[in-house]
C-alpha positions in Angstrom: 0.0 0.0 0.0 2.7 2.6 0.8 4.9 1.4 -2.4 4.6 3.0 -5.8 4.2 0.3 -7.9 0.6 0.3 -8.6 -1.2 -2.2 -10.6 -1.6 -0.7 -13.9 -5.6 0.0 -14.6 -6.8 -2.6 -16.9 -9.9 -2.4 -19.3 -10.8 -5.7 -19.4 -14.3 -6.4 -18.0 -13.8 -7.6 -14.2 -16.7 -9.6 -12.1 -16.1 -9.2 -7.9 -17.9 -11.8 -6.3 -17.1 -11.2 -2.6 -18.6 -13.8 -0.1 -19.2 -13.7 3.3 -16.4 -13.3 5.8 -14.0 -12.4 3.3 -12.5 -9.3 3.0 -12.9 -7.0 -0.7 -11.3 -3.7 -0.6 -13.8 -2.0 -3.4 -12.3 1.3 -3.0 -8.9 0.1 -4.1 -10.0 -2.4 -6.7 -12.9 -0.4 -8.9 -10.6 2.5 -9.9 -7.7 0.0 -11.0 -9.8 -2.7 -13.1 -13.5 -2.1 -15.5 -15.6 -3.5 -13.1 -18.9 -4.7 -14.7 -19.7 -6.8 -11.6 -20.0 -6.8 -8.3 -21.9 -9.3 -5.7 -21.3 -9.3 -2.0 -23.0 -12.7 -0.8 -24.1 -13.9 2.7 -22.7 -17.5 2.6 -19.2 -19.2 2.0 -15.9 -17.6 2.4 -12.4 -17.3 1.1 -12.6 -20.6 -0.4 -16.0 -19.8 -1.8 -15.5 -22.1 -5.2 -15.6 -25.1 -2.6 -17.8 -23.8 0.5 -20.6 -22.9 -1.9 -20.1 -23.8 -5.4 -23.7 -23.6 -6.2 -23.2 -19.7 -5.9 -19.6 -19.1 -7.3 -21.0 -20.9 -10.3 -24.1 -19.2 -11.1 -22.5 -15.9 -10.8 -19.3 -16.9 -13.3 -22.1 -17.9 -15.8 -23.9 -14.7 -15.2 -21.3 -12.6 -16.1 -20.0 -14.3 -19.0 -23.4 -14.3 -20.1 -23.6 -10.6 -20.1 -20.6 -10.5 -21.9 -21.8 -11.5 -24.9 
């Protein structure tokens, strides 16, 4: 945080999906990447993909969706 060497912004469309009891800094991450997505959900964790895949799923095929 205190370094200089920033991510470089990227325009590639970016999906957040932050889960419950996990920590997303959105100030930090929305100004450096074109986010098109975000979710903040009530269940699962940092290892959301295997807590509650049902969700992590659905919201990857969401976005892709709306990518087309």
């Amino acid at each position: 945080m205190n370094g200089r060497n920033w991510p470089t912004p990227s325009s590639v469309p970016t999906a957040v999906a932050n889960f419950a009891e996990d920590i997303a800094i959105q100030q930090f991450a929305e100004p450096l990447n074109n986010t098109v997505r975000w979710n903040e959900f009530d269940r699962g964790g940092h290892f959301a993909a295997l807590e509650v895949p049902e969700l992590f799923v659905d919201d990857v095929r969401v976005f892709f969706a709306e990518l087309k």
